[in-house]
N, C-alpha and C positions, 0 to 999 in steps of 0.2 A: 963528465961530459953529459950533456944536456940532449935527452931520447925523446921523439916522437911522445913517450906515455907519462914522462915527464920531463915536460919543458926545461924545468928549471936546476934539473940537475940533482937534485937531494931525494933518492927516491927510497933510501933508509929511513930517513928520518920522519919522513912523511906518512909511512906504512906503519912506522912506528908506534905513531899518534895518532891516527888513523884504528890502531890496534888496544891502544890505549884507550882512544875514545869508548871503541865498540866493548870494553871490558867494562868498563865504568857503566856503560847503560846497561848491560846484561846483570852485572851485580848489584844495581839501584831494581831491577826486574826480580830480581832473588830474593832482595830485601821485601819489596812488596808480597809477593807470593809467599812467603814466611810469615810475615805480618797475619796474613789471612789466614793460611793455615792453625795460627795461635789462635786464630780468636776463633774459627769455627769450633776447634779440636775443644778449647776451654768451653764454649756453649754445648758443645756436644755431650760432652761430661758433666755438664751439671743437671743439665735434662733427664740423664741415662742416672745421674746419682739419687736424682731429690725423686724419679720417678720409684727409686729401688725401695729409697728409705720411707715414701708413701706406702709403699705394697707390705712392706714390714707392718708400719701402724697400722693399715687397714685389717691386719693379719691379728694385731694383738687386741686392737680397740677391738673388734668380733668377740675376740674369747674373754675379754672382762665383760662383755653384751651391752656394751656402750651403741647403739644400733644409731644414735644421732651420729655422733665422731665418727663411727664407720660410712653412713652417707657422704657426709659433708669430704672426709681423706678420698672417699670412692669419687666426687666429683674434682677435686685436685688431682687424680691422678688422669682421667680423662681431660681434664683441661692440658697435663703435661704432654699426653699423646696427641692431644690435636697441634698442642707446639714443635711438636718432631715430626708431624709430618706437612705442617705448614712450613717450617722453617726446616728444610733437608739437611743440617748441622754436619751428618755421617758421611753423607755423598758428597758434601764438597770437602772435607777434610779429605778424602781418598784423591777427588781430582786435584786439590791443592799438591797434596804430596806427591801425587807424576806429573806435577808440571814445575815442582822444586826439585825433585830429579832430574827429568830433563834439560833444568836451565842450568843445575849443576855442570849434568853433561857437556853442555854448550861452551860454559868454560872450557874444561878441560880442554877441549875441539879448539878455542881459541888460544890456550896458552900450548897447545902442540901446534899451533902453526895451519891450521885450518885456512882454508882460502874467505876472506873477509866477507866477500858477497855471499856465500854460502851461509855463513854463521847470521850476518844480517838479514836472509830471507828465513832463518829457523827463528830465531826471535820477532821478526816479525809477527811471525805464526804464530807463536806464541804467547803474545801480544793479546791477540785476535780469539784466540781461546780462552784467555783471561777475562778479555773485556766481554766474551760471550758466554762463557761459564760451560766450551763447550770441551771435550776430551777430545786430547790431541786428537788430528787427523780429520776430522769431522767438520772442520771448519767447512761454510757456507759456500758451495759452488756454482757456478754459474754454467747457465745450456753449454756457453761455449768452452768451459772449461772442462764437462761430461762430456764432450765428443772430441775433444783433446784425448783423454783418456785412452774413451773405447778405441780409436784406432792406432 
């Protein structure tokens, strides 16, 4: 029989795919967010490796009294630290990974039967923290949303 919240009568099948839909976009959101974390995690590691294996040469070229090599390794390893902290590799490998938790989570929430709109306004969110590179919660608020809040 055909209700007020659905016309037409099919309101299993509709929720269904409705549920389906919202899983499919949440695990295309996972995919992505995985994606990054690889790639930050893999630059992060090679910065943190080739700086390790500089500090060794620079360690051994000193003690043969190679004094050129040691400059030349001492300016490679200064160029690798200015690339770690221009390009923050570590900070966003950590935010990646609670926001590949979370979206984990968010599954979970949808395949327990979570209420749909709920699960649609966390992804949302987190959406919004991806595309701003900001950790959960933090996302941009507006006057009218801070005095929401405070009362």
């Amino acid at each position: 029989m055909a209700t007020l919240s659905d016309p037409l009568g099919n309101s299993t099948s509709t929720a269904a795919a409705d549920t389906n839909a919202l899983l499919a976009e949440v695990n295309a959101f996972l995919d992505d967010c995985q994606h990054r974390l690889a790639f930050n995690t893999r630059w992060d590691n090679m910065l943190n490796v080739a700086g390790i294996v500089l500090s060794v040469a620079i360690i051994a070229s000193g003690a043969f009294e190679l004094s050129k090599l040691t400059s030349i390794l001492g300016g490679l390893v200064a160029a690798i630290v200015t690339a770690q902290r221009a390009f923050p590799f570590g900070s966003r490998v950590q935010f990646y990974r609670v926001l590949v938790g979370q979206t984990e989570n968010l599954i979970t929430d949808v395949r327990t039967g979570a209420p749909l709109p709920t699960v649609a306004t966390t992804l949302k969110s987190l959406r919004l923290d991806f595309a701003q590179q900001l950790p959960r919660g933090s996302s941009f608020n507006t006057d009218e949303t801070e005095k929401k809040q405070k009362e």
